[in-house]
N, C-alpha and C positions, 0 to 999 in steps of 0.2 A: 065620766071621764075624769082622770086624778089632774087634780092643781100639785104641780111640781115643787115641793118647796127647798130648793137645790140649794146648798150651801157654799156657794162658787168664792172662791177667793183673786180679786183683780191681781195681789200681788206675787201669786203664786208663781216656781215657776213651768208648776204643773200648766200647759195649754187649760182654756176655756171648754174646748169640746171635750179633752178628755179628761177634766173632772167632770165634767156633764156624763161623760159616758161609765166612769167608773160608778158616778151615784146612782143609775137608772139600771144598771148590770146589776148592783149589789143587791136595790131592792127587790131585783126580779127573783137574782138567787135564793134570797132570803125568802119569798114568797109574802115579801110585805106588798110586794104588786104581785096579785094571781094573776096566774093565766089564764088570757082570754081579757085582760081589762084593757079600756081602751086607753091609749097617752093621747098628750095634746100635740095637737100639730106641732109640725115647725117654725109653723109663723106663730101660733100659739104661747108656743115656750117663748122664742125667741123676745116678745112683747115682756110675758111676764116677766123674767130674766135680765130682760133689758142690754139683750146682746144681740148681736147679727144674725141673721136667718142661716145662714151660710155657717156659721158657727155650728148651731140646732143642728143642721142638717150632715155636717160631718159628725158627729158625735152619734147622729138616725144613722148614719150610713153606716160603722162600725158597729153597730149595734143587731143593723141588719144582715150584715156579712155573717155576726159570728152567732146568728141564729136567735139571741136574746129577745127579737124581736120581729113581728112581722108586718109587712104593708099589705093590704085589701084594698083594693082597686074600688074608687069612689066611696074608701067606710074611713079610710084612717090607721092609724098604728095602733098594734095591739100587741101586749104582753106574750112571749111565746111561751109553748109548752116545754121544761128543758128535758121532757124524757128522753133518753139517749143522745142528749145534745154531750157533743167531746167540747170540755176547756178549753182555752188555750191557755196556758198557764204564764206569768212574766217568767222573763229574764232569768232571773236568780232560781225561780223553781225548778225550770227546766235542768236547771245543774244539778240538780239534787235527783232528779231521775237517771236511771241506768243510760247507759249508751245505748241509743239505735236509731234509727232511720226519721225520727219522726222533725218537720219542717219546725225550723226557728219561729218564732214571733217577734217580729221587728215594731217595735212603739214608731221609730223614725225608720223611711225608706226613701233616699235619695235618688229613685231610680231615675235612669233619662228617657224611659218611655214612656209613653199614652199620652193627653192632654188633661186640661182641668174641664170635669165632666160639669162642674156645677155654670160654667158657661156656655155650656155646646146651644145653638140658638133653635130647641126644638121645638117653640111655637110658628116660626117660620117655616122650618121643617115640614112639620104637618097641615101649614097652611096651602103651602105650592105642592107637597102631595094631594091634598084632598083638591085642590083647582086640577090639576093633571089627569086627574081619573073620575071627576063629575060628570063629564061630558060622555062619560062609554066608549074613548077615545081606542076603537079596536084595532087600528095602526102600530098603535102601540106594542101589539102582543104579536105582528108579524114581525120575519125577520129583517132587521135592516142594514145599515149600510156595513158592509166590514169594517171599515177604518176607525167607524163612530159614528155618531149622530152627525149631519152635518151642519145642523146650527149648536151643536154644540162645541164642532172643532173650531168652529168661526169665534164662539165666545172665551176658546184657550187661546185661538191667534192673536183676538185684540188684548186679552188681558196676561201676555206675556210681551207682545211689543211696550205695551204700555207700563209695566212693572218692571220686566227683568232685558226689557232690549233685544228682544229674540227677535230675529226676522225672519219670519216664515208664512204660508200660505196654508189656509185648514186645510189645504188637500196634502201637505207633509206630514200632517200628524194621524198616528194611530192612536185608539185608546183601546186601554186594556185592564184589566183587573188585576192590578199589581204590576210593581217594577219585573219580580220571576216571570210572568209572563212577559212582558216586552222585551224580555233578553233572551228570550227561549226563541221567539219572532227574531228577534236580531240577530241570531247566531246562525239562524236559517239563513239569513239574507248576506250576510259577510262569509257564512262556510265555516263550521268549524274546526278548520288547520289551524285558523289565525290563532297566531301565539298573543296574549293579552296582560299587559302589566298595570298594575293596579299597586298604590300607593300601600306603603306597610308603617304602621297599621292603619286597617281598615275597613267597609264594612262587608261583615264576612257574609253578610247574605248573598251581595253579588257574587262576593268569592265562590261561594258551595255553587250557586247556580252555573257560575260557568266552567267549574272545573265538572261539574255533574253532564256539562253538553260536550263534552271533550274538548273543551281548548286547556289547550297548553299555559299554564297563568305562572308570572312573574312576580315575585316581591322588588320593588325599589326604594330604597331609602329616601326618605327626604330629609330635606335642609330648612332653615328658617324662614325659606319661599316655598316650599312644595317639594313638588317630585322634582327633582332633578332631573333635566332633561341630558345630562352630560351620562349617567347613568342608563337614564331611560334609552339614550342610541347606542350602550355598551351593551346592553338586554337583549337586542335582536327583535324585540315587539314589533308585533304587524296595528296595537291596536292598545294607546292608554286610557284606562278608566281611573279618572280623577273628577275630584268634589273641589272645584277652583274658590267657591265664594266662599266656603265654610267646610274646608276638611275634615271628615268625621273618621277621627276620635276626637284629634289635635285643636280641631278651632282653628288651624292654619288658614290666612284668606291671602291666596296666590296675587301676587303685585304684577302690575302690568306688563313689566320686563321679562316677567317669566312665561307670560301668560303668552304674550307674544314669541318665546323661544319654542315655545309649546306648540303653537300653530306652527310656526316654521319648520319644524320638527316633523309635525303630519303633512305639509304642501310638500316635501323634499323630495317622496318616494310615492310610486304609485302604489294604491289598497292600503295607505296610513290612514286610521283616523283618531280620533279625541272622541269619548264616552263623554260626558258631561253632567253626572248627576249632580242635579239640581234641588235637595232634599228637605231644603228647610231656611230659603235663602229668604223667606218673608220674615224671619225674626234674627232681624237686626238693632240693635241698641245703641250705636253711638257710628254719626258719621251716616253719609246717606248709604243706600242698597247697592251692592258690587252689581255692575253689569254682569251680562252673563258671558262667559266664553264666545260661545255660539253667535251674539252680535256683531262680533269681534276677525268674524270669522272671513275673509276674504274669498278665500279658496273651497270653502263650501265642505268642510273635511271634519265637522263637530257634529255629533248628535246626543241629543239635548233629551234627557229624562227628567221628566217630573212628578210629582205625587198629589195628592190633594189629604192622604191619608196623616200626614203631619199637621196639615195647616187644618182640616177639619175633625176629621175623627180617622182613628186605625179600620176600622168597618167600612170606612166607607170605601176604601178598596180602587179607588179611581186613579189609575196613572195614566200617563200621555209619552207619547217619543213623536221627535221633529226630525224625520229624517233628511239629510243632504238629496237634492233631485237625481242626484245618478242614485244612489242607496232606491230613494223611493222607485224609479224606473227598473227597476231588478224584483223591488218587493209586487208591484202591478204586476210584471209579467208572470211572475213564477209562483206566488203565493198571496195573491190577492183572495182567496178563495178561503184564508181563513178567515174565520166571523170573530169580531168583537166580544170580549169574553162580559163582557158589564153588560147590564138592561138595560133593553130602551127609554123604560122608566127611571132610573136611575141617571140617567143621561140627559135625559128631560129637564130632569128635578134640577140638578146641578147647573146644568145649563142655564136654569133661568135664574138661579140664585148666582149665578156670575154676570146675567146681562143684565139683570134689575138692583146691582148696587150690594146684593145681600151679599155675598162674600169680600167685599171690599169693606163693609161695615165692621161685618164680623170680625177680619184680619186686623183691622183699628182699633178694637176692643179687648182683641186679645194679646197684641200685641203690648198694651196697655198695661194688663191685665200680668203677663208675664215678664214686662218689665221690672214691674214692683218686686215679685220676689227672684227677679237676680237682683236688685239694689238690693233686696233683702239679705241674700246669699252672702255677697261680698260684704255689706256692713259688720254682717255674721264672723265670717270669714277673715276680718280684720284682726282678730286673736291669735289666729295661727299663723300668721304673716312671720313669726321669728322662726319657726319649723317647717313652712311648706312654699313652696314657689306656686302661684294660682295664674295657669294659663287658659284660654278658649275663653275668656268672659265676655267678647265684645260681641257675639250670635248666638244663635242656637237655645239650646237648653239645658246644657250641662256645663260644669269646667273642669280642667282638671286641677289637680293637689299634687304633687312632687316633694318626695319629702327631702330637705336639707340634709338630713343626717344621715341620708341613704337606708332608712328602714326597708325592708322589703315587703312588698306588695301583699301578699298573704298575711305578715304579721297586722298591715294596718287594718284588713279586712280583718281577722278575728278580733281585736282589740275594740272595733269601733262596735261587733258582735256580743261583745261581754258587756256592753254598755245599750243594748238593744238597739241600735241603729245599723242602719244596712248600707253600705257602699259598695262599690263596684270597680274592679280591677282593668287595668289598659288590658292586661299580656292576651287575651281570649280575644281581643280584637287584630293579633297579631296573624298574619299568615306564615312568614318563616320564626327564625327564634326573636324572640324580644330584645330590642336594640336597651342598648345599657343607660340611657338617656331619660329612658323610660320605666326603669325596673324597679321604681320606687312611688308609682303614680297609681292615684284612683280617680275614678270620676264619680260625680254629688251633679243629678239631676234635681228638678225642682219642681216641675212642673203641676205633677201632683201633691204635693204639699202648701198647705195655707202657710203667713208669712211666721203666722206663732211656733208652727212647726219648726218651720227652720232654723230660727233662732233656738227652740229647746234642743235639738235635734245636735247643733253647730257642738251648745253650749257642753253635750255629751260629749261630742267628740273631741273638745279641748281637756277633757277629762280624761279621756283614750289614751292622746294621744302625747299631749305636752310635758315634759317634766318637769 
């Protein structure tokens, strides 16, 4: 096994992993490490090195991705073979090759999706699966309740009363495998005539899915509260889908006064109701957690989408709806006969990592955890403060960036591109044309990025971007 002798410089302001990664690629290339040798672990390096495990192992993970290297289950990391391994070449190379089809290489990538895999809690994990299925528990593998497991909907009822104010009974809640699927269910149960308005911009997943079930869907502008409900009753909707705690793109978090115009809006008319997703309201940063709509709700006229796919991992695939008792008396009568799309096992699992504490830990960990690199962000972010207006920073996982001087969207995307860094444009989040408010905005997710990153990352794009 090689002793590493990396030449890392603290004051660089190359990141830690990737001088780590540049030095262990060169020698592979070089074949001063053959293929087939073995490297030192992560904890390994990390010791001798006298850096963070966490560091080692982003620098293993790129390394792993781009083939340079491979992991052997219970042996270790070993040198890979690079016969027929394709490059990826930096930045500047790639300009030097012809024009064609082939994908950028992003050094930084601000996306606002996935989480941070190096905390996902899978000794837990593995511990309540292997308890779950030591016993030959063959209950298991019949089919069971449609709605859900029912000590599992018991353990979303208590830990939505108790976080987000929901007031509901597990026998209102369905689970399903993904939000697509609970709106596919919901649109059985509402009829798809209902005309549906949905805040612009916003997120186009729901959009595709319901314009794909034939409802008729609405763009409405909003105001520095939300949707406009003065709007939303000029629209003709039978039915608003809005994000009240944290509007997604904007970061907008709906004030009380509206929230309340909102509901009075669905009690006015009979077959009005308020969609309620609820997507990512556990990660909040200053000030305590918004109530949910749906607490709020007198008239019984909100129904309340959740995910567990944000707060825990995208795989895991586990959504929830609380439907209003008349909605639920319609679904029993006419469509209770469809099954639960998630396993029993899966339901199991989650279920007990909600009733024994473990997702309550986890969510305090990472909530933590991604605290740091939004202070990260914004400290970062403090440079472009004379060129860019920075909104959405008080949830979520992204913000946006507005540029002062009215650049447009595309130019700030190639510009941050010439510089290897990747951002992301509003306008694609837009259902009708992009409002003008907006035509000079990108969003800078964080999530998967360490905090070194971000600051080299920012550090590029004041180089992009500022004159």
């Amino acid at each position: 096994m090689y002793e590493l002798a990396i030449p890392i410089k603290e004051d660089s302001r190359i990141p830690l992993y990737e001088q780590i990664y540049e030095y262990i690629k060169r020698e592979i290339k070089e074949k001063r490490i053959p293929a087939g040798d073995r490297l030192p672990s992560t904890r390994a390096l990390a010791s001798q090195l006298g850096i963070s495990r966490s560091t080692a192992q982003l620098a293993y993970e790129q390394l792993l991705s781009e083939g340079y290297m491979e992991s052997r289950p219970c042996k270790g990391y070993y040198a890979a073979s690079l016969e027929g391994l394709v490059e990826l070449l930096p930045v500047t190379e790639q300009r030097q090759k012809p024009a064609g089809n082939k994908e950028k290489h992003y050094r930084y990538d601000f996306s606002y999706r996935g989480i941070d895999w190096d905390k996902f809690p899978f000794g837990i994990w593995r511990k309540l699966n292997r308890e779950i299925l030591v016993n030959d528990n063959k209950d298991l593998f019949a089919t069971g309740d449609p709605k859900g497991e029912e000590e599992f909907r018991r353990a979303i009822s208590s830990y939505l009363h108790a976080a987000r104010g929901v007031n509901c009974l597990s026998e209102q809640i369905l689970v399903g495998a993904g939000s697509e699927y609970l709106l596919m269910l919901l649109s059985r149960i509402l009829g798809s005539d209902k005309c549906v308005a949905m805040e612009n911009p916003t997120y186009r997943q729901a959009f595709k899915v319901l314009c794909s079930l034939g409802h008729p869907v609405v763009p409405v502008e909003m105001d520095k509260s939300g949707l406009s409900v003065d709007r939303l009753e000029k629209s003709g909707a039978d039915i608003a889908y809005v994000m009240p705690s944290h509007q997604y793109p904007t970061g907008i978090v709906m004030p009380i006064k509206r929230r309340m115009e909102l509901l009075a809006w669905a009690a006015a008319r009979e077959g009005r109701y308020v969609i309620e997703d609820d997507y990512d309201s556990e990660f909040r940063y200053r000030g305590k957690p918004i109530p949910s709509l749906q607490g709020s709700d007198p008239s019984d006229h909100v129904i309340y989408i959740g995910t567990f796919s944000r707060s825990i991992a995208p795989a895991i695939r586990i959504s929830y709806m609380v439907l209003p008792k008349n909605l639920l008396n319609i679904y029993e009568r006419d469509f209770g006969f469809f099954s639960s799309t998630v396993s029993r096992i899966d339901q199991k699992l989650l279920g007990r990592f909600l009733a024994e504490g473990g997702f309550e830990r986890h969510l305090n960990r990472m909530r933590s955890i991604y605290k740091n690199k939004h202070d990260a962000l914004l400290e970062a972010l403090e440079a472009l403060e004379d060129e860019f207006w920075i909104s959405g920073e008080h949830a979520g996982v992204h913000v946006l960036l507005r540029s002062k001087r009215g650049v447009p969207e595309s130019q700030l995307i190639a510009s941050a591109a010439e510089r290897g860094v990747k951002v992301y444009g509003l306008s694609d989040l837009f259902i009708g044309e992009p409002l003008g408010a907006y035509a000079s905005t990108v969003m800078l997710g964080y999530v998967n990025l360490q905090s070194e990153q971000i600051y080299a990352g920012v550090e590029e794009l004041k180089k992009a971007w500022c004159r």
